[in-house]
FIMI-745505 format. One record per atom (N, C-alpha, C): residue in three letters; residue number from 1; atom name; y, z, x. Coordinates in Angstrom, 3 decimals, decimal comma. Layout:
N
rest;nr;atom;c2;c3;c1
ALA;NUM;CA;Y;Z;X
...
// end
This chain:
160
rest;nr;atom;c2;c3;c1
UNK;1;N;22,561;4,509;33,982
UNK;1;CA;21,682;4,921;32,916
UNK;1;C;20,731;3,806;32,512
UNK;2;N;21,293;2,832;32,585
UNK;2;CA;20,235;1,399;32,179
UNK;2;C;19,144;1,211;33,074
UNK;3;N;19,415;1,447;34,749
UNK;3;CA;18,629;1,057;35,370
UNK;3;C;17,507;2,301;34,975
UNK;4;N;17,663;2,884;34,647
UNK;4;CA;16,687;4,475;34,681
UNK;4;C;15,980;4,030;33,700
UNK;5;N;16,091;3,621;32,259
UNK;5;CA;15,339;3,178;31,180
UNK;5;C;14,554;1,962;31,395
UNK;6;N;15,319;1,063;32,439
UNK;6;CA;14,399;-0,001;32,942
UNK;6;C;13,285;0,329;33,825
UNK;7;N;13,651;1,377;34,437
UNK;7;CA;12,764;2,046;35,646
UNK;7;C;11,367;2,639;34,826
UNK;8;N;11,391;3,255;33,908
UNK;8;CA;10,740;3,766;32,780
UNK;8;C;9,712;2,544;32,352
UNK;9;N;10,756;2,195;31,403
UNK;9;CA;9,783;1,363;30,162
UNK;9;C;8,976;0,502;30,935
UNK;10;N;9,500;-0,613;31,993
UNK;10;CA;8,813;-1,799;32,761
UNK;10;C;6,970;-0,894;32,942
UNK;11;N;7,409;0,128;33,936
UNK;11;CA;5,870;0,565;34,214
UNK;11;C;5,038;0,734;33,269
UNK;12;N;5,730;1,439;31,995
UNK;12;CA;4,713;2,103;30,722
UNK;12;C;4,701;0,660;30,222
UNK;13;N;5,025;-0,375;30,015
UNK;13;CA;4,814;-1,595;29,562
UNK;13;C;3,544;-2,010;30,243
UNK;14;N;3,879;-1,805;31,391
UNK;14;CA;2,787;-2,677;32,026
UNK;14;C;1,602;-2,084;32,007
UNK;15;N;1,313;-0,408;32,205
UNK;15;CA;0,330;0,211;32,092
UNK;15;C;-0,695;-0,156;30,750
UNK;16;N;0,249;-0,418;29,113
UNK;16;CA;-0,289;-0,383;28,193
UNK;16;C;-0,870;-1,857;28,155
UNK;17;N;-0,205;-3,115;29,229
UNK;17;CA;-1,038;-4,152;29,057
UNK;17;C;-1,901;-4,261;29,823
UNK;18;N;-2,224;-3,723;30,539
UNK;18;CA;-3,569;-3,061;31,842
UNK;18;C;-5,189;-2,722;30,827
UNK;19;N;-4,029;-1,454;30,363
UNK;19;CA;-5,111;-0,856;29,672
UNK;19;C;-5,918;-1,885;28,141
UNK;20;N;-4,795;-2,797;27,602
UNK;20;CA;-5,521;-3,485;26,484
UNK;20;C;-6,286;-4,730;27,602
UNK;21;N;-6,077;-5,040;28,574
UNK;21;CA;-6,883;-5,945;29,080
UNK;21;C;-8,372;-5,516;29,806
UNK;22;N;-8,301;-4,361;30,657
UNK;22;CA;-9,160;-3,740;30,793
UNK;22;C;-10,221;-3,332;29,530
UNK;23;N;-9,426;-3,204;28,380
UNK;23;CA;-10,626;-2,386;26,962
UNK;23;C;-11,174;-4,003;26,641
UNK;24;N;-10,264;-5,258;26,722
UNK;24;CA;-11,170;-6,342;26,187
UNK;24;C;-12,117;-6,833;27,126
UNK;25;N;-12,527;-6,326;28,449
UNK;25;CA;-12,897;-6,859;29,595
UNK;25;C;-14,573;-6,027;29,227
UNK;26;N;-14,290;-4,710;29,488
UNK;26;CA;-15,198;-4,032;29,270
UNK;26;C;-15,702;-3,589;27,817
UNK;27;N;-15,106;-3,461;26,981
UNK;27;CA;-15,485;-3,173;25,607
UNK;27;C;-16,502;-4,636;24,697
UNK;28;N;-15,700;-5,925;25,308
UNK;28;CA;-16,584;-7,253;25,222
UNK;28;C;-17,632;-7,305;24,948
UNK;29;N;-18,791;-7,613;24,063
UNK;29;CA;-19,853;-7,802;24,240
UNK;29;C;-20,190;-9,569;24,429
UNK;30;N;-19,686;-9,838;25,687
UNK;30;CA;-19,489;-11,163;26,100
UNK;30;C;-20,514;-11,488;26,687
UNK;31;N;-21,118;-12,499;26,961
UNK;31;CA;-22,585;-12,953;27,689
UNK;31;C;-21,657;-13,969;29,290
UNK;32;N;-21,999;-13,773;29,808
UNK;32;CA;-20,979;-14,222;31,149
UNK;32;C;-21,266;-16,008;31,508
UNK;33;N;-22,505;-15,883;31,502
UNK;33;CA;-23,043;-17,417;31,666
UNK;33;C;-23,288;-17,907;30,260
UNK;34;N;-22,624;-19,009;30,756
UNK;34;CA;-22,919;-20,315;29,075
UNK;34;C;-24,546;-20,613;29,833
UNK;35;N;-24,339;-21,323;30,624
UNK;35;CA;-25,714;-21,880;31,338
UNK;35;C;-26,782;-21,307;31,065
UNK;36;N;-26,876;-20,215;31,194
UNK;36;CA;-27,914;-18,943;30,766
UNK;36;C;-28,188;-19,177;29,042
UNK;37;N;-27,441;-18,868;28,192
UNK;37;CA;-27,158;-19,359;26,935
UNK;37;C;-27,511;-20,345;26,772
UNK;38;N;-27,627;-21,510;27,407
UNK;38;CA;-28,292;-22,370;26,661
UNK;38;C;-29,378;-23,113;27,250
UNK;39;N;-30,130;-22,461;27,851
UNK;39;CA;-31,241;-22,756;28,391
UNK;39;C;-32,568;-21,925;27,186
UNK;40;N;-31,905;-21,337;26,676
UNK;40;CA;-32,858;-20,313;24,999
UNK;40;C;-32,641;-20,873;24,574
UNK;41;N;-34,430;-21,381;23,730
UNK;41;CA;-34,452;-21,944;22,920
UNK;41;C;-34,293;-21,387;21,323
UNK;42;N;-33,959;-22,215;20,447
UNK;42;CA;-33,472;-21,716;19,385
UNK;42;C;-34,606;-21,621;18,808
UNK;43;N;-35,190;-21,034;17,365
UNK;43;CA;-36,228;-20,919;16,996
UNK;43;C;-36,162;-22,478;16,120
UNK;44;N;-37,398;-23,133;15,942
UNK;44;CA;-37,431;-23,756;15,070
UNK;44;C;-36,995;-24,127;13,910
UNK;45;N;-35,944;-24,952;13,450
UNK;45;CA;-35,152;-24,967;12,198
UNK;45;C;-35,472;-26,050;11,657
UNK;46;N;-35,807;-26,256;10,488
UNK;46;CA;-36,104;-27,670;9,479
UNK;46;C;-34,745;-28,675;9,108
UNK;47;N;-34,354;-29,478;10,213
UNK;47;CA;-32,947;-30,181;10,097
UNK;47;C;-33,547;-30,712;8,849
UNK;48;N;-32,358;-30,709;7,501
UNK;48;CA;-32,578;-31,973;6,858
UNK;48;C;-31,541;-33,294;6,565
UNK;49;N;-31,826;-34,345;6,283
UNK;49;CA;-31,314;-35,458;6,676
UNK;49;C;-30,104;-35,055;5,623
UNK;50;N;-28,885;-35,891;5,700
UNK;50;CA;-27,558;-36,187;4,586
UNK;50;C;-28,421;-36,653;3,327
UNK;51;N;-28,749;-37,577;3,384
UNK;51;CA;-30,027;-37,875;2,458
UNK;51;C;-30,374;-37,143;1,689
UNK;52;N;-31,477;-36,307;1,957
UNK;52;CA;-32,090;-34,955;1,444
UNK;52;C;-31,076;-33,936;1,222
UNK;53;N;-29,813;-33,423;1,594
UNK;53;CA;-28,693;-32,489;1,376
UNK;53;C;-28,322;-33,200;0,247
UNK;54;N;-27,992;-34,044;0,114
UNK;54;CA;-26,962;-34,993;-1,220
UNK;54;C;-27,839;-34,757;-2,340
UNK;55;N;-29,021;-35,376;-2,460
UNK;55;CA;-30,135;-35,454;-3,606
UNK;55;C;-30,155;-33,852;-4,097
UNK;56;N;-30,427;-32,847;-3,324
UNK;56;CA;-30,515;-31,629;-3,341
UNK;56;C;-28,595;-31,166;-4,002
UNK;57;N;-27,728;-31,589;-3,499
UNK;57;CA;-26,477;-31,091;-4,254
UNK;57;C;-26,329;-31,782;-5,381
UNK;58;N;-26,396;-33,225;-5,509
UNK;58;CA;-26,739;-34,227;-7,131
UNK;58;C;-27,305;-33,173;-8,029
UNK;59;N;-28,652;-32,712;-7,784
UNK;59;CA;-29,390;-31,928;-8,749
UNK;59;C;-28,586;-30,575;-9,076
UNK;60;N;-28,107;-30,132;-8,346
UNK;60;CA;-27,481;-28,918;-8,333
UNK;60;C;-26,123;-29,013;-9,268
UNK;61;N;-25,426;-29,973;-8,824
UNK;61;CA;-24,799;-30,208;-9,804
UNK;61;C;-24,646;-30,545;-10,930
UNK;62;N;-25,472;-31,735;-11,000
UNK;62;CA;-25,816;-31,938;-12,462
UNK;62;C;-26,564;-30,707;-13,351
UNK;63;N;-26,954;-29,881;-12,777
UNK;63;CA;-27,818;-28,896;-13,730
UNK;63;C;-26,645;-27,791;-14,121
UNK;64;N;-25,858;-27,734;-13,040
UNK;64;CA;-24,533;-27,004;-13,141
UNK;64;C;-23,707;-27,637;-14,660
UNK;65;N;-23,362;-28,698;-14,256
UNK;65;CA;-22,179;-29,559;-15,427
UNK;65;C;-22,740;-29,740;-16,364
UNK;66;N;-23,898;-29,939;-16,547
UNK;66;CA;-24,777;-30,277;-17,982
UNK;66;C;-23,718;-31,599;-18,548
UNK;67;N;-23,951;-32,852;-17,907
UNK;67;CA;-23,216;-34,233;-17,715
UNK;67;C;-24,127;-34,619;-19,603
UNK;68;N;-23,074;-34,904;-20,168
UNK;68;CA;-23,334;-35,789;-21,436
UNK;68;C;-23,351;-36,673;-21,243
UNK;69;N;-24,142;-37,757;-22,654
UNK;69;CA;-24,131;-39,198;-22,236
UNK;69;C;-23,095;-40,016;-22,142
UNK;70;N;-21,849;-39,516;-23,022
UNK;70;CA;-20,731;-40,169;-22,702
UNK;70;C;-20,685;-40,049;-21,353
UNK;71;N;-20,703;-39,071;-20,398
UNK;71;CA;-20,249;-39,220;-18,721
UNK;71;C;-21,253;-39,295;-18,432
UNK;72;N;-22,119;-39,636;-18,495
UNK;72;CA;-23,410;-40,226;-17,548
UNK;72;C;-23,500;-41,921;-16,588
UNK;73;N;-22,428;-42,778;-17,535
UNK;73;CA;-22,033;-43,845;-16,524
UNK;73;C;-21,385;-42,989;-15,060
UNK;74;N;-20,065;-42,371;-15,542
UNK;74;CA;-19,200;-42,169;-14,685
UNK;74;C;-20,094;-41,199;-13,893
UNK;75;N;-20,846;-40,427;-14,139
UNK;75;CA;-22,197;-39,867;-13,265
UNK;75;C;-22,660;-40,449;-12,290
UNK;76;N;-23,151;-41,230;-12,718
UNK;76;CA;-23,783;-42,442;-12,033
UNK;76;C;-23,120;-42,823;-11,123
UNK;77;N;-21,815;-43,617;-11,114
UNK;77;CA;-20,576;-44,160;-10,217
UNK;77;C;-20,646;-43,384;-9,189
UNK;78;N;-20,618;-42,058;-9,399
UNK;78;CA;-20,654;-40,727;-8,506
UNK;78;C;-21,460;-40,467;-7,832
UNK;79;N;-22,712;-40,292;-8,230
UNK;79;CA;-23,975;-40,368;-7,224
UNK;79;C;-24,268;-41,317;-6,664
UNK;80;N;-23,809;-42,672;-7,009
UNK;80;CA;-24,032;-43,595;-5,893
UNK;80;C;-23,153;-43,951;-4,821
UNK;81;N;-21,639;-43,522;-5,006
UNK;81;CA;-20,874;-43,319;-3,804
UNK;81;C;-21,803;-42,564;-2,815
UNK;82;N;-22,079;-41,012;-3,754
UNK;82;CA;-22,509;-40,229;-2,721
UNK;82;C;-23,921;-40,080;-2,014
UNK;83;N;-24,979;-41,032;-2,442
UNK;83;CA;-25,996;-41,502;-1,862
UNK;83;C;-25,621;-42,357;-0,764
UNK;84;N;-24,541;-43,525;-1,366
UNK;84;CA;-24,047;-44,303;-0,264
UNK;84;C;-23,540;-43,612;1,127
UNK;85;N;-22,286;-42,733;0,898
UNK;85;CA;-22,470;-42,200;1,866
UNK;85;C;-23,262;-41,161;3,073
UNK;86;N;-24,348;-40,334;2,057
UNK;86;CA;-25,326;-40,034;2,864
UNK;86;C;-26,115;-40,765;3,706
UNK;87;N;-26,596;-41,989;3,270
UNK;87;CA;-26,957;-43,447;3,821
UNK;87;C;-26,252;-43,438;4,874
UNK;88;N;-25,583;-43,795;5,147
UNK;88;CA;-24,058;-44,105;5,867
UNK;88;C;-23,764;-43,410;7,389
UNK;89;N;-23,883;-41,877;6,642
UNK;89;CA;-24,185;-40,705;7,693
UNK;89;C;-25,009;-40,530;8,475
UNK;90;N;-26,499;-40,876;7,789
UNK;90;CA;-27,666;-40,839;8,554
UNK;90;C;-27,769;-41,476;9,675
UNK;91;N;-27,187;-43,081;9,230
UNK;91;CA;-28,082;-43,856;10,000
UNK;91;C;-26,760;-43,578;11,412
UNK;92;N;-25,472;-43,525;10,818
UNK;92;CA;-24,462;-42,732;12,614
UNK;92;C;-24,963;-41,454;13,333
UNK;93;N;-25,270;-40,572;12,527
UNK;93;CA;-26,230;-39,779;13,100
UNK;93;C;-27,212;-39,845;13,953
UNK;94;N;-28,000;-41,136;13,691
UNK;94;CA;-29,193;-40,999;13,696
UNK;94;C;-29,163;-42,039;14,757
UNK;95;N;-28,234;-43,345;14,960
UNK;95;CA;-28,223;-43,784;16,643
UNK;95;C;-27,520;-43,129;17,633
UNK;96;N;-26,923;-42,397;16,983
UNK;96;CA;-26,495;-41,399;18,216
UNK;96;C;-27,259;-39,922;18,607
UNK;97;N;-28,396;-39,698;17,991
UNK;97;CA;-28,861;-38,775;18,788
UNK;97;C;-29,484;-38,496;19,978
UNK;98;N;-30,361;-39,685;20,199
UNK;98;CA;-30,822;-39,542;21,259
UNK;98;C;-29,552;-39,957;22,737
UNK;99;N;-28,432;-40,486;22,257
UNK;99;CA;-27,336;-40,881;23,367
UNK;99;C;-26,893;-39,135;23,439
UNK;100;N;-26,707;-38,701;22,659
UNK;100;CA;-26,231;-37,289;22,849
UNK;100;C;-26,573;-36,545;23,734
UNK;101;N;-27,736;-36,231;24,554
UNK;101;CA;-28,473;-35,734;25,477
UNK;101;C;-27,719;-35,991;26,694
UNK;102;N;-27,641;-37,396;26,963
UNK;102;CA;-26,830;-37,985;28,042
UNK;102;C;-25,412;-37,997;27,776
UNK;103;N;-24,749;-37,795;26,770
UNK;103;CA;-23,311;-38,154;26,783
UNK;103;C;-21,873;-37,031;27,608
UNK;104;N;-21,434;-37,622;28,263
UNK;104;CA;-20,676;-36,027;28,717
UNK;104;C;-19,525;-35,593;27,906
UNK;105;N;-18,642;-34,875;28,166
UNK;105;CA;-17,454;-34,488;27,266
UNK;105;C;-16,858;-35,415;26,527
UNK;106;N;-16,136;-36,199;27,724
UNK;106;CA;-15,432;-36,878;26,876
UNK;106;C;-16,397;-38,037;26,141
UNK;107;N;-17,508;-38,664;26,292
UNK;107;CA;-18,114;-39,380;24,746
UNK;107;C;-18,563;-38,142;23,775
UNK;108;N;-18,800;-36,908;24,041
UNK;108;CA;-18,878;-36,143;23,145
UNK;108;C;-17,590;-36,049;22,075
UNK;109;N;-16,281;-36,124;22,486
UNK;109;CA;-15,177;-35,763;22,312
UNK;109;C;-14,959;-37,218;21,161
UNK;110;N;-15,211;-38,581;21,613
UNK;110;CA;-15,241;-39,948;21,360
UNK;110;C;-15,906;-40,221;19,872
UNK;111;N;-17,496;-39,025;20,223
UNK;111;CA;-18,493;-39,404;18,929
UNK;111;C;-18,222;-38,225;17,493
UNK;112;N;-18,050;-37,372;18,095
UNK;112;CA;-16,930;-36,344;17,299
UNK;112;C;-15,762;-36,661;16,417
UNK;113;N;-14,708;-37,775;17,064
UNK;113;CA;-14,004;-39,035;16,436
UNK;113;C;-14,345;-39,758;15,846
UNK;114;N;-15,455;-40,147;15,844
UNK;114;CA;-16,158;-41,469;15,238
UNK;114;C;-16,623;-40,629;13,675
UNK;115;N;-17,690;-39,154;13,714
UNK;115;CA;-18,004;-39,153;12,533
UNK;115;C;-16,715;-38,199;11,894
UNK;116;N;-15,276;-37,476;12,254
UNK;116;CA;-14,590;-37,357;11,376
UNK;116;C;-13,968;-38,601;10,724
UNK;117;N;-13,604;-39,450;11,799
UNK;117;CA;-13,183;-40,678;10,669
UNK;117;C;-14,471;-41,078;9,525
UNK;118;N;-15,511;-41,228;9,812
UNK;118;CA;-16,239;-41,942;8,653
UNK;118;C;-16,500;-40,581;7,529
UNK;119;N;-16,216;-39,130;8,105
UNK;119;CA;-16,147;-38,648;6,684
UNK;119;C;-14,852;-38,736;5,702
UNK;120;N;-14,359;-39,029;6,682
UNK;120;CA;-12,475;-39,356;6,119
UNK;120;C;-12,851;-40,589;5,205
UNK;121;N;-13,064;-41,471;5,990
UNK;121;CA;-13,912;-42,969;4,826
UNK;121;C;-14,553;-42,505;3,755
UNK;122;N;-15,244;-42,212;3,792
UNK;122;CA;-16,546;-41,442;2,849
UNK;122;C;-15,920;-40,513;1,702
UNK;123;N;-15,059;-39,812;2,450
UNK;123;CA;-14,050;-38,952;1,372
UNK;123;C;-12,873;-39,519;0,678
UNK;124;N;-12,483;-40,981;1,114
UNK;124;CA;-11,634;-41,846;0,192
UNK;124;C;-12,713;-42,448;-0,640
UNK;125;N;-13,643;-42,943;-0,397
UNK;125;CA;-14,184;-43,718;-1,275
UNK;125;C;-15,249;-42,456;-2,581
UNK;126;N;-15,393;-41,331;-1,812
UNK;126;CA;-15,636;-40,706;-3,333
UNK;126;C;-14,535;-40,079;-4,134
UNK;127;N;-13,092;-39,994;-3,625
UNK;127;CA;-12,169;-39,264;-4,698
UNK;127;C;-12,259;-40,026;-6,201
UNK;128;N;-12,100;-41,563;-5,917
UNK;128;CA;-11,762;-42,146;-6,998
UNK;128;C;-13,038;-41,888;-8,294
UNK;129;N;-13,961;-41,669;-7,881
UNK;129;CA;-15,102;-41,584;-8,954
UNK;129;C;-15,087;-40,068;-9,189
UNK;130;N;-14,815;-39,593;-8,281
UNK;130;CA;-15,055;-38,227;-8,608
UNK;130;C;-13,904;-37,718;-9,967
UNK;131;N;-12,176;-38,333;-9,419
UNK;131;CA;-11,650;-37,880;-10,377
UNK;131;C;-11,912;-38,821;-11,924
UNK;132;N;-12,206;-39,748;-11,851
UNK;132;CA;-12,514;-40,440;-13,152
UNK;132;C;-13,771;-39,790;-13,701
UNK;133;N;-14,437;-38,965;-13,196
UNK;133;CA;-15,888;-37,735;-13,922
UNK;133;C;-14,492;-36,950;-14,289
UNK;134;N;-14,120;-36,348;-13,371
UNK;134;CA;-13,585;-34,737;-14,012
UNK;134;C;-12,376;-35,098;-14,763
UNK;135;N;-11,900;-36,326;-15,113
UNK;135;CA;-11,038;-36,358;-16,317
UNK;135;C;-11,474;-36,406;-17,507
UNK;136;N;-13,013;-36,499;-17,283
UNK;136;CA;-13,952;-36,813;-18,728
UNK;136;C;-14,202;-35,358;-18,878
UNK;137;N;-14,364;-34,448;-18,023
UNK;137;CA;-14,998;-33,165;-18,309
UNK;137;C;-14,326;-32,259;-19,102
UNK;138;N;-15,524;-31,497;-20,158
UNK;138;CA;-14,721;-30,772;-20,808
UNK;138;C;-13,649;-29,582;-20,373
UNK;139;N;-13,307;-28,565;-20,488
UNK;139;CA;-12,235;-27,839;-20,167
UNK;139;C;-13,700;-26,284;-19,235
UNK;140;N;-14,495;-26,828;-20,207
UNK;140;CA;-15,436;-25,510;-19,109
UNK;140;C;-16,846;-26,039;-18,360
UNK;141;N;-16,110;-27,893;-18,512
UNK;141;CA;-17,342;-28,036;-17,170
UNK;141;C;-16,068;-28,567;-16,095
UNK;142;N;-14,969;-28,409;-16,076
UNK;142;CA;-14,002;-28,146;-15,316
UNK;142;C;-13,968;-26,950;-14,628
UNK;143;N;-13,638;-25,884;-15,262
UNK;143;CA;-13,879;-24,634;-14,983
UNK;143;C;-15,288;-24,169;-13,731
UNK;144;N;-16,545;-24,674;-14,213
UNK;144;CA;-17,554;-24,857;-13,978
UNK;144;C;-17,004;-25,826;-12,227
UNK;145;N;-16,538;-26,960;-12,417
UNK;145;CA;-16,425;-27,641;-11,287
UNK;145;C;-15,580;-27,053;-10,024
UNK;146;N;-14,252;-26,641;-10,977
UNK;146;CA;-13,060;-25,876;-10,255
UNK;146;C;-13,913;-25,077;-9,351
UNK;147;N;-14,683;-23,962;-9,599
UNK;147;CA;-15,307;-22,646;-9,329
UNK;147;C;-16,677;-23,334;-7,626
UNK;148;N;-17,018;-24,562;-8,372
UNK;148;CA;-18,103;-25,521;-7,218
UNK;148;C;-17,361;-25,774;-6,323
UNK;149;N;-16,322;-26,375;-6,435
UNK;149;CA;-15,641;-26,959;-5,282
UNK;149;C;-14,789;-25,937;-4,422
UNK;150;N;-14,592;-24,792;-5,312
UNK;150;CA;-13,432;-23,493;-4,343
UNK;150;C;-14,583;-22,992;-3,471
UNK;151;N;-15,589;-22,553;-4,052
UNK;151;CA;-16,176;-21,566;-3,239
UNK;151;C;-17,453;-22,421;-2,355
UNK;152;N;-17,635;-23,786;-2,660
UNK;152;CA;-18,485;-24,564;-1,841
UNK;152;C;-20,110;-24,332;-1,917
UNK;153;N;-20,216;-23,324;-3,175
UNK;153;CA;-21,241;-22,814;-3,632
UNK;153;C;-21,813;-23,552;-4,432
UNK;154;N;-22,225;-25,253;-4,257
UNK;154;CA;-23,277;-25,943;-5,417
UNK;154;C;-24,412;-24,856;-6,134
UNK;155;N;-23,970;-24,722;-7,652
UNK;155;CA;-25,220;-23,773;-8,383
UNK;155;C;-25,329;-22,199;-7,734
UNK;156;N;-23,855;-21,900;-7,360
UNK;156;CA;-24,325;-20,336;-6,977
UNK;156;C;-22,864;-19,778;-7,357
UNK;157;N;-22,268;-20,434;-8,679
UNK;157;CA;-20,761;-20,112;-9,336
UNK;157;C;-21,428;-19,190;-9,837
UNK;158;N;-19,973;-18,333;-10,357
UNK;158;CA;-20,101;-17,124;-11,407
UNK;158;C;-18,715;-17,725;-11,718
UNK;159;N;-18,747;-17,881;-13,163
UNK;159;CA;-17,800;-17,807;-14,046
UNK;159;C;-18,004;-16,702;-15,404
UNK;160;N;-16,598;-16,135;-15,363
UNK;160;CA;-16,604;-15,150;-16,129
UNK;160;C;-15,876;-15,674;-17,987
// end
């Protein structure tokens, strides 16, 4: 009796993984060549520098928190970490682009390493200012911050 249920199920097993491989094969809207893919050019996009992103989230934020003068030192502390590190970013960015063209996997793989560690750097050296602001903040420019930092939305919170 066992062998008969084995005789059974094995085929209908296998048929139903046929058939889900076949529906992802053909149902795919897969492009077959990468090569092909990236020989199209992308349309024109306005890169902007870390630089210009930071200054642009500074403002955003600050118009967000509405920073009093009591926290306007510790403001300060804050935006200049984070200028610093836009600085910082740019200029790694910015000798490695033109090597990028030429680099193969593995220095791709190498320079990829290089800028998660320096945002890892970059992200120790702004916690400490950051939390010495938001211990000053009131309870609804907390709220206000909480809501910036969950949804990654500089100036596009809804708090209710």
């Amino acid at each position: 009796m066992k062998r008969k249920s084995y005789q059974v199920a094995f085929p209908a097993s296998l048929v139903v993984v046929l058939v889900a491989f076949l529906s992802i094969i053909f149902l795919a809207n897969a492009n077959p060549s990468f090569a092909a893919s990236a020989k199209k050019k992308a349309p024109a996009v306005a890169k902007t520098t870390a630089v210009e992103h930071t200054e642009a989230r500074i403002k955003e934020l600050q118009g967000a928190l509405k920073i009093t003068e009591d926290q306007e030192p510790l403001w300060s502390n804050l935006t200049l970490v984070m200028r610093d590190n836009a600085k910082n970013m740019d200029a790694l960015t910015k000798d490695r682009h033109e090597a990028t063209k030429t680099m193969n996997a593995v220095d791709r793989m190498k320079f990829h390493s290089q800028i998660t560690e320096a945002r890892l750097d970059q992200l120790k050296k702004f916690i400490p200012p950051f939390e010495a602001l938001y211990a000053s903040l009131s309870d609804e420019q907390k709220k206000i911050t909480d809501a910036i930092f969950q949804t990654g939305r500089h100036g596009k919170h809804k708090i209710k």
